[in-house]
KOLFI-790895 format. One line per 5 residues: number of its first residue (from 1); their letters; for each residue x, y, z of C-alpha. Coordinates in steps of 0.1 Angstrom, whole numbers, plus 5000, padded with zeros to 4 digits. Last residue first. Layout:
BEGIN
NUM) a) X/Y/Z ~ ...;
! end
This chain:
BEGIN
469) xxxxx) 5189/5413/5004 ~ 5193/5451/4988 ~ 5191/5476/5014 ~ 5165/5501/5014 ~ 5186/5531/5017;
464) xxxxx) 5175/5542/5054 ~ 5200/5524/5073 ~ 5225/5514/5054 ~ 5217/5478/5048 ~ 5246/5459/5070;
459) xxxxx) 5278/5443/5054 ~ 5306/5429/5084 ~ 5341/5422/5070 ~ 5365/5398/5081 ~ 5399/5411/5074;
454) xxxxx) 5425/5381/5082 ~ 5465/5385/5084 ~ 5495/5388/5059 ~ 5508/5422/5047 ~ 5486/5448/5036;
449) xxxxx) 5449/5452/5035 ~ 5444/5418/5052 ~ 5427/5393/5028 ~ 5389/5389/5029 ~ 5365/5365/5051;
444) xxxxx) 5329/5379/5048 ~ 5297/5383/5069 ~ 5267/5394/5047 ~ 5234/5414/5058 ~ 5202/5408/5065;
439) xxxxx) 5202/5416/5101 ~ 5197/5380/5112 ~ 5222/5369/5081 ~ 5248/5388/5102 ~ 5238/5377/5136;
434) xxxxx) 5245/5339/5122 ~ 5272/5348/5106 ~ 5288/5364/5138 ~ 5282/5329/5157 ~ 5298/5313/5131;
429) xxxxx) 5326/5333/5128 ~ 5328/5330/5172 ~ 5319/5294/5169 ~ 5354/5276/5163 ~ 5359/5265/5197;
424) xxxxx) 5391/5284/5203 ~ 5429/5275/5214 ~ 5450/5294/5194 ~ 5471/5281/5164 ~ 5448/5280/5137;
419) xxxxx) 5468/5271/5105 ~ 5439/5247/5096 ~ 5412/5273/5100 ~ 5387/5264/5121 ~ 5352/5248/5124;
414) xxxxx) 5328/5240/5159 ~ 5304/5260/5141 ~ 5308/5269/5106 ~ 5325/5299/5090 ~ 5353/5284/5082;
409) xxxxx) 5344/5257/5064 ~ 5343/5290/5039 ~ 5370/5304/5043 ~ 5394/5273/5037 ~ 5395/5275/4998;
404) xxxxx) 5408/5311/5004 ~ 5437/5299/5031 ~ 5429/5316/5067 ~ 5448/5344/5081 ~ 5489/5339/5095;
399) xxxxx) 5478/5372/5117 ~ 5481/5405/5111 ~ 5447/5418/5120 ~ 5421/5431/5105 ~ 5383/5436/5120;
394) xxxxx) 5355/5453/5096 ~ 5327/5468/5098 ~ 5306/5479/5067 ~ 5271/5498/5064 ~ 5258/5489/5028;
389) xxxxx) 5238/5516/5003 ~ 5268/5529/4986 ~ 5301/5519/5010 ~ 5297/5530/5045 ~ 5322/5529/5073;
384) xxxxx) 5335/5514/5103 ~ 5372/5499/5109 ~ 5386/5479/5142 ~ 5421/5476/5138 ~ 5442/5447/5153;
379) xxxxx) 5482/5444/5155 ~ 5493/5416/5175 ~ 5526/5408/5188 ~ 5525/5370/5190 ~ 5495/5348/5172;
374) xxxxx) 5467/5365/5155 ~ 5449/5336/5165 ~ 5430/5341/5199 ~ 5434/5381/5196 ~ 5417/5376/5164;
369) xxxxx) 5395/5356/5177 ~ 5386/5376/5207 ~ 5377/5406/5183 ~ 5354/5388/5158 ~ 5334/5374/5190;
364) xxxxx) 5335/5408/5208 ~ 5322/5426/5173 ~ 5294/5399/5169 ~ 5285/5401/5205 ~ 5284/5439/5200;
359) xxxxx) 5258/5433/5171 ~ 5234/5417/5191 ~ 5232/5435/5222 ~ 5222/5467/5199 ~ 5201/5452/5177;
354) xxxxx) 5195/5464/5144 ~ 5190/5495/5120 ~ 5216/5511/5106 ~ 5242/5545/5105 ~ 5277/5541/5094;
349) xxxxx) 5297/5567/5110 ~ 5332/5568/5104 ~ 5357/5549/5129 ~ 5394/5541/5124 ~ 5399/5522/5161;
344) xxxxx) 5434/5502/5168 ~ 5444/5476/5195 ~ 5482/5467/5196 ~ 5476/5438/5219 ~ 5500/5436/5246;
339) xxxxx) 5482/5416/5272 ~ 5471/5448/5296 ~ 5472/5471/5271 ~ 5444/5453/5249 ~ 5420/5445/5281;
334) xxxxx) 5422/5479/5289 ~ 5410/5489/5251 ~ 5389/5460/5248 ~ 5359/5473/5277 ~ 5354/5510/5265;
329) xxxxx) 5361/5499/5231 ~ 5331/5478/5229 ~ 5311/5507/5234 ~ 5331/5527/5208 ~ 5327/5503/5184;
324) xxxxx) 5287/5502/5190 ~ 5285/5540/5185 ~ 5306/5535/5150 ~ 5279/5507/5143 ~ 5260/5534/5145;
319) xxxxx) 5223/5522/5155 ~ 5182/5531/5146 ~ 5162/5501/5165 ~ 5154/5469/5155 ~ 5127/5450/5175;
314) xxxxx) 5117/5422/5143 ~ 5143/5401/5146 ~ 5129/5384/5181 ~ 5161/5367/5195 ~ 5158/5331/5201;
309) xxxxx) 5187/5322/5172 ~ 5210/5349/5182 ~ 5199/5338/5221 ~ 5213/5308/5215 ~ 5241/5315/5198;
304) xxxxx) 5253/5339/5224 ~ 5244/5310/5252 ~ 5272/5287/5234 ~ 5293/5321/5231 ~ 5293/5324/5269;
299) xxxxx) 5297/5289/5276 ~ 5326/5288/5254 ~ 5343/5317/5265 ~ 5337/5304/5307 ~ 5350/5273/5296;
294) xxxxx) 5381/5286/5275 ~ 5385/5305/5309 ~ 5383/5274/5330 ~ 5407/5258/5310 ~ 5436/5287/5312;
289) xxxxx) 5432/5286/5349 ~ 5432/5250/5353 ~ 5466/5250/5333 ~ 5480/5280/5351 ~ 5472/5261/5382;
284) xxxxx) 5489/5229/5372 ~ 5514/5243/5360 ~ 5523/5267/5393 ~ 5516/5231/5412 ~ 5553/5225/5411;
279) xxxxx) 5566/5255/5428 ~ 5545/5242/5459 ~ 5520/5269/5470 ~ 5523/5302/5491 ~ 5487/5323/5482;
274) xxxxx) 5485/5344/5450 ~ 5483/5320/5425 ~ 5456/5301/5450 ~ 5441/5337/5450 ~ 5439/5334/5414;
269) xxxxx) 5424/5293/5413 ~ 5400/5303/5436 ~ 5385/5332/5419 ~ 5385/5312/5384 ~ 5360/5286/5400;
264) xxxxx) 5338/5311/5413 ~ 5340/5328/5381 ~ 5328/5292/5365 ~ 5300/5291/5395 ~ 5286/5316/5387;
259) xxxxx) 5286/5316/5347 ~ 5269/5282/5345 ~ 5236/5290/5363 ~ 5235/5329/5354 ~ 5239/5319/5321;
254) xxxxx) 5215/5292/5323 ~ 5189/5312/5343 ~ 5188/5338/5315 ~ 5188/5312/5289 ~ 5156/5291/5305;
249) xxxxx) 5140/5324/5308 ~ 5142/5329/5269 ~ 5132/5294/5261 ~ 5105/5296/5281 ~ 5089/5326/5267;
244) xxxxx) 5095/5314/5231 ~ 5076/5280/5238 ~ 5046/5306/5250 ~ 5050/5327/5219 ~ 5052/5296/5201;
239) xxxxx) 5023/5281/5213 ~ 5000/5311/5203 ~ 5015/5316/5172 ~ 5005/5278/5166 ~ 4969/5289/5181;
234) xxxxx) 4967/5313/5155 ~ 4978/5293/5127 ~ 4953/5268/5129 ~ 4926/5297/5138 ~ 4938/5309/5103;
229) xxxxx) 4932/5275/5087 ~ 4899/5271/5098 ~ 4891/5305/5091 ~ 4899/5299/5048 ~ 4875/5283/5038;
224) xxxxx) 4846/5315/5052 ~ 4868/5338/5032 ~ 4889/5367/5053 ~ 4890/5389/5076 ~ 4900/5362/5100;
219) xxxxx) 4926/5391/5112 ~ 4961/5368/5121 ~ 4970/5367/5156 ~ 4996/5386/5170 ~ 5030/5368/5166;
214) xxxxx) 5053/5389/5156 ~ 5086/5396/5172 ~ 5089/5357/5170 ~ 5085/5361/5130 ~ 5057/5364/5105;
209) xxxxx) 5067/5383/5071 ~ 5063/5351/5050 ~ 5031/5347/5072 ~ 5015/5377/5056 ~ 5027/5366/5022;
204) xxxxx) 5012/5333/5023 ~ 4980/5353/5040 ~ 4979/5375/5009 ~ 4982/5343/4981 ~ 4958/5328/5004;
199) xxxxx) 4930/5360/4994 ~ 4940/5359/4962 ~ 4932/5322/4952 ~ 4894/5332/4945 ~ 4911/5364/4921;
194) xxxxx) 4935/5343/4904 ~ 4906/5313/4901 ~ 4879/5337/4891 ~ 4905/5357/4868 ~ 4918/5315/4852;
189) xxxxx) 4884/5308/4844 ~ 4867/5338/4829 ~ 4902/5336/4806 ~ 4890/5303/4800 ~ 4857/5315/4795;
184) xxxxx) 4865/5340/4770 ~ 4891/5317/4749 ~ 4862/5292/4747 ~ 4837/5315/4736 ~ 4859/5330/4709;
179) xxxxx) 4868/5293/4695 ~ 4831/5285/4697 ~ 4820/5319/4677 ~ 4850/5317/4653 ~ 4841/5280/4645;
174) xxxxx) 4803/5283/4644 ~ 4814/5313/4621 ~ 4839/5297/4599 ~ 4815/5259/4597 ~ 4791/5278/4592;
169) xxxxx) 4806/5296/4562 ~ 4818/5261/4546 ~ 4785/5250/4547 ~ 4767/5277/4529 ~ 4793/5277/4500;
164) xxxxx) 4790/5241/4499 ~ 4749/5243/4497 ~ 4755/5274/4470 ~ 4777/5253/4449 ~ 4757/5222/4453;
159) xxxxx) 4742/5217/4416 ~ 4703/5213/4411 ~ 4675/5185/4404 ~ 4638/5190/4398 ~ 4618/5158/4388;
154) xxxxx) 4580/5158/4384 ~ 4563/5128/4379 ~ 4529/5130/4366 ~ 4499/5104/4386 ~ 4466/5095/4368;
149) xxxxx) 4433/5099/4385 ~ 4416/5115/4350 ~ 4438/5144/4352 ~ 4474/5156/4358 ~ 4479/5148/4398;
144) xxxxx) 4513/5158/4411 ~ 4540/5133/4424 ~ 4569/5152/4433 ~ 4605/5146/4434 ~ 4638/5163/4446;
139) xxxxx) 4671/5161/4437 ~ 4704/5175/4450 ~ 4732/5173/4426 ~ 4765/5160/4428 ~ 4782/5158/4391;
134) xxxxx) 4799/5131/4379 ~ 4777/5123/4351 ~ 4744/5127/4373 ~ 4752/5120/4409 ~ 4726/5121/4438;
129) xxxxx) 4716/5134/4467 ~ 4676/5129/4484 ~ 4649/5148/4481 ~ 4609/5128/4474 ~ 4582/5144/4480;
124) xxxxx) 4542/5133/4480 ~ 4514/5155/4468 ~ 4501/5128/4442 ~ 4521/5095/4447 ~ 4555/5094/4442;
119) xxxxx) 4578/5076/4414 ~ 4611/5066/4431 ~ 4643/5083/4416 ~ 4655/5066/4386 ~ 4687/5087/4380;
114) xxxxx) 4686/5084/4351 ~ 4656/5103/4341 ~ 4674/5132/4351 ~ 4692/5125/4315 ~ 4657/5140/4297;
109) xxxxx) 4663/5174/4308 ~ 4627/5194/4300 ~ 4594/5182/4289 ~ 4571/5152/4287 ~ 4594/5125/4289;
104) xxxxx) 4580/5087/4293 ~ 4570/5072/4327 ~ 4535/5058/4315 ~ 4522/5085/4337 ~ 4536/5110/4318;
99) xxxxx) 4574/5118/4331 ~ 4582/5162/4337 ~ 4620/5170/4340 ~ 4639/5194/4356 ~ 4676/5211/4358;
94) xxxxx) 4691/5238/4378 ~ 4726/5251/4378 ~ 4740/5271/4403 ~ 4749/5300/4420 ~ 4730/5329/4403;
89) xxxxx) 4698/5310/4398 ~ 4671/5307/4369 ~ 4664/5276/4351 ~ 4625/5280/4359 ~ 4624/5317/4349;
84) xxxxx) 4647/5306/4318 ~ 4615/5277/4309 ~ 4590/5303/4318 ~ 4604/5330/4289 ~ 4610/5305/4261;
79) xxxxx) 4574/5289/4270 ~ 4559/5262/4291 ~ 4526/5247/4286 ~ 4531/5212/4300 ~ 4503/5189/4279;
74) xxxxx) 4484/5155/4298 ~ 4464/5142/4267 ~ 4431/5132/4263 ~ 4423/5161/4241 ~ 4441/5188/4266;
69) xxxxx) 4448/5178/4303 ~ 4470/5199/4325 ~ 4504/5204/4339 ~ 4515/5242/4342 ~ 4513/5236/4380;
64) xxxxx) 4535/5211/4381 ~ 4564/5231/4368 ~ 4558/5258/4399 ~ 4553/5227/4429 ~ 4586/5215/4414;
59) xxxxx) 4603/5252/4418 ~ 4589/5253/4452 ~ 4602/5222/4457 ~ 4639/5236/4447 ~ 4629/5266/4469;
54) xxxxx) 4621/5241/4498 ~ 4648/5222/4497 ~ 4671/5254/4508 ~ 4653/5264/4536 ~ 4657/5225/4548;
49) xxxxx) 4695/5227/4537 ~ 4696/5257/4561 ~ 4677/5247/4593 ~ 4697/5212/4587 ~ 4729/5235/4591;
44) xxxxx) 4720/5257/4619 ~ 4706/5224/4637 ~ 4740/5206/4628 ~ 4769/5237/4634 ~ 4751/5244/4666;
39) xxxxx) 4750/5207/4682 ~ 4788/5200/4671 ~ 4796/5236/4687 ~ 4778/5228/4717 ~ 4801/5196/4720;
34) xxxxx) 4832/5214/4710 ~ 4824/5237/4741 ~ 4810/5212/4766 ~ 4842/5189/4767 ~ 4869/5216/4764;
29) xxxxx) 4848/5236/4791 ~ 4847/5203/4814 ~ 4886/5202/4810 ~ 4892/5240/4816 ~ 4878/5242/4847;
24) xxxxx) 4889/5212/4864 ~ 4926/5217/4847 ~ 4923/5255/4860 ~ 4917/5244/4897 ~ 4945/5220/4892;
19) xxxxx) 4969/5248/4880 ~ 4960/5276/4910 ~ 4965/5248/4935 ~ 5002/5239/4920 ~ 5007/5205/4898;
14) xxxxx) 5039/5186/4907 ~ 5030/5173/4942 ~ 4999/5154/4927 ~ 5026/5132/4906 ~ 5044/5129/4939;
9) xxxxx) 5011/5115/4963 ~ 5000/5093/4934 ~ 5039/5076/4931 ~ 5041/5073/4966 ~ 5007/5053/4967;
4) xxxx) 5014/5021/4958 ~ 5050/5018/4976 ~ 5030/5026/5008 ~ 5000/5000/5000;
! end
C-alpha cells in the first residue's frame, strides 16, 4: 500500500492549486464547448439545407402547376420566357423533367431520368443526393395529379455550389464563435481562480513576514474556507509565543547558572596563584586557569548562539555601528594594554538598523579571535564605514589568516582554520554569521589590507537606503 501510493502522492506534488483548479475548469469547458459547437453547426445546418429544399420544391410545385389535360392528353405549357424563369439561379445550375404516367418524357432534361428516383404518389416528395455524370446534385421529386386519377412525375435536380458555400461559412462562424467563447471562458476561468486564490496568496505573504517579534493573531478577515486554517495558525502563534517565553528564561537562568560558578572557579584558582603553594603546582594552576577561561568563552558564546537564534528580529532600533565600536572599546582597550595587543579604532559613522546586544556580541566574537589567532605581537584595527547603500565593519589583523578555499568551512560552528594556532571553539565566525544573516546582511573573510593576516568584514543595509537582500 505505501509503495502504491508514493507515486500518486508525487505526481499530485507537481501540479500547483491555482493549476489543478484551472485543469477542472478547463477540462469540462473543452468537453462542453466542441460539444455545443457540434450541436450548433447541425441544427443551423439542417435549418439551412431545409430552407434550401424548399425553393427547389417550390420550383417542382411551379412546373407542376403548368400540367394539365388537353384532348386526352396531359400537355406542360411552358414557354421560352418560363422555361429561363425556371432555370434561373445565380449559383448554380438547375435542371427538371416532367414523366407521363406511362413514365415517358414530357418536357425538359431527359438524362434526370437516370437517376430513377422513386415515382410518388400525388402530393408526395421525394429529396435525396445524387450524381448525374459526375456531378452531385440535390434532387427532389413530386407526384402531382394531371387528370383522369393519373399520377405525373416531376423531377427537379440542382448543383451544390451554394449548399458548399453555405457549409463552409458555418463551419467559419460556428468556428470563430466557439473558438471566441472558449478563449472568453477560460480567461473567465483563470480571473475567478486568480482572484478566488488571492486571498491565500495575501495570508502566504502575511506569514512570510511572520517572526517571533510577531505573533499577533492573524485578522480572519477573510473567506469563510479559509478560518479554519487561520485559527490553525493562530493557536500555533500562540504556542510559540509561550515555547519562546520559556526558552528565553531558560537562557537567563543558564547563564547565570553556568557563569557563577565558573568565576567562582577562576577566583579560587587566582588567590591560590596568589597564596604560598608548591613551585610544582604553578602548572597545574595555570593549566586549570587557562581551561576554566576557555570554559567560561565557550559557555558564553554557546548562550550567544542561542539567544542569536531566540532573538525576536523584528525589535530593531536606529544604530551606529561606529557607536557600538566605541562601546566595545570601552571594555577592549584595557583588556588590549594589559596583554600587549596593539588595538586600533578608524571609525566613520555608518548609520543602521538592528540590535544593539546583538551586534556587539558579533564585534567581541570577531575581536577575541583575532586576539585568539593572531599569534604573538598583535596588530588589530577595528574599521567602520559606509560603501553605497551597505554599512561595513570590519576587524584586521596581522595574523597567518585563513587559506581562500578554507574560508568558507570556516564559517561553521565547531570549524577552524587549519593554520589555527589558538585555542578556540570555532563558533565565534559562526556565531557572527548567524547575527549577520539576522540583520540581512553578509559576513565575509577577505585578505588583510597589507601584509599577511584576516579582514573579516561585516555588510549591513544602510540604514535608510533600502538595502538590497
Amino acid at each position: 500500500m505505501t509503495g502504491a501510493s508514493a507515486p500518486r502522492s508525487r505526481t499530485a506534488g507537481t501540479f500547483s492549486l491555482k493549476q489543478r483548479l484551472l485543469i477542472w475548469l478547463m477540462v469540462p469547458v473543452l468537453v462542453a464547448v466542441p460539444t455545443a459547437g457540434v450541436v450548433l453547426y447541425r441544427v443551423m445546418h439542417d435549418s439551412a439545407i431545409s430552407w434550401l429544399d424548399q425553393a427547389l420544391g417550390d420550383t417542382a410545385l411551379a412546373v407542376a402547376g403548368l400540367l394539365h389535360e388537353r384532348d386526352g392528353r396531359v400537355v406542360v405549357d411552358v414557354s421560352g420566357p418560363t422555361d429561363r424563369a425556371l432555370r434561373f439561379d445565380r449559383t448554380d445550375r438547375v435542371y427538371y423533367l416532367v414523366l407521363d404516367p406511362a413514365g415517358e418524357v414530357l418536357l425538359g432534361d431527359a438524362q434526370l431520368a437516370r437517376l430513377q428516383l422513386p415515382s410518388r404518389k400525388p402530393n408526395e416528395w421525394f429529396f435525396t443526393l445524387a450524381s448525374l455524370d459526375g456531378e452531385p446534385l440535390r434532387a427532389a421529386a413530386l407526384g402531382a395529379s394531371c387528370g383522369r386519377g393519373q399520377v405525373c412525375q416531376v423531377l427537379v435536380a440542382e448543383t451544390l455550389n451554394k449548399r458548399d458555400a453555405l457549409q463552409r461559412q458555418l463551419v467559419l462562424v460556428v468556428g470563430l464563435l466557439i473558438g471566441g467563447m472558449a478563449i472568453l471562458l477560460a480567461a473567465a476561468g483563470w480571473w475567478a481562480t486568480y482572484r478566488g486564490l488571492r486571498p491565500l496568496a495575501q495570508l502566504s505573504a502575511e506569514l512570510e513576514q511572520r517572526d517571533l517579534a510577531r505573533l499577533e493573531p492573524l485578522q480572519p478577515d477573510v473567506p469563510a474556507e479559509l478560518r479554519p486554517l487561520i485559527a490553525a495558525f493562530n493557536r500555533l502563534f500562540e504556542r510559540l509565543r509561550r515555547a519562546s517565553s520559556a526558552q528565553q528564561d531558560f537562557l537567563a537562568n543558564a547563564a547565570h547558572q553556568l557563569r557563577t560558578p565558573l568565576t567562582s572557579l577562576r577566583t579560587e584558582i587566582d588567590l591560590a596563584l596568589l597564596e604560598p603553594h608548591d613551585p610544582q603546582m604553578e602548572p597545574l594552576l595555570k593549566r586549570l586557569q587557562r581551561s576554566v577561561d576557555r570554559s567560561a568563552r565557550l559557555a558564553t558564546q554557546m548562550l550567544s548562539i542561542a539567544r542569536a537564534e531566540a532573538e525576536p528580529g523584528g525589535r530593531e532600533q536606529p544604530l551606529d555601528l561606529r557607536d557600538i565600536a566605541a562601546q566595545v572599546a570601552e571594555d577592549w582597550v584595557p583588556r588590549a594594554l594589559q596583554s600587549g595587543v596593539d588595538l586600533g579604532f578608524e571609525l566613520e559613522s555608518a548609520p543602521v538598523l538592528g540590535q544593539s546586544f546583538l551586534l556587539r556580541e558579533l564585534l567581541e566574537n570577531l575581536l577575541h579571535n583575532s586576539q585568539n589567532y593572531a599569534g604573538p605581537g598583535p596588530r588589530i584595527t577595528v574599521r567602520t564605514g559606509v560603501d553605497g547603500e551597505w554599512a561595513r565593519m570590519e576587524v584586521e589583523d596581522n595574523g597567518p589568516g585563513i587559506p581562500p578555499h578554507e574560508r568558507e568551512r570556516a564559517l561553521r560552528r565547531f570549524e577552524r582554520g587549519s593554520e589555527s594556532k589558538g585555542t578556540g571553539s570555532g563558533l565565534g565566525l559562526a556565531i557572527a554569521v548567524d547575527i549577520a544573516q539576522r540583520h540581512r546582511g553578509r559576513l565575509e573573510l577577505l585578505d588583510a589590507g597589507s601584509g599577511s593576516g584576516l579582514r573579516v568584514r561585516l555588510s549591513v543595509p544602510r540604514a535608510g537606503s533600502g538595502g538590497a537582500n
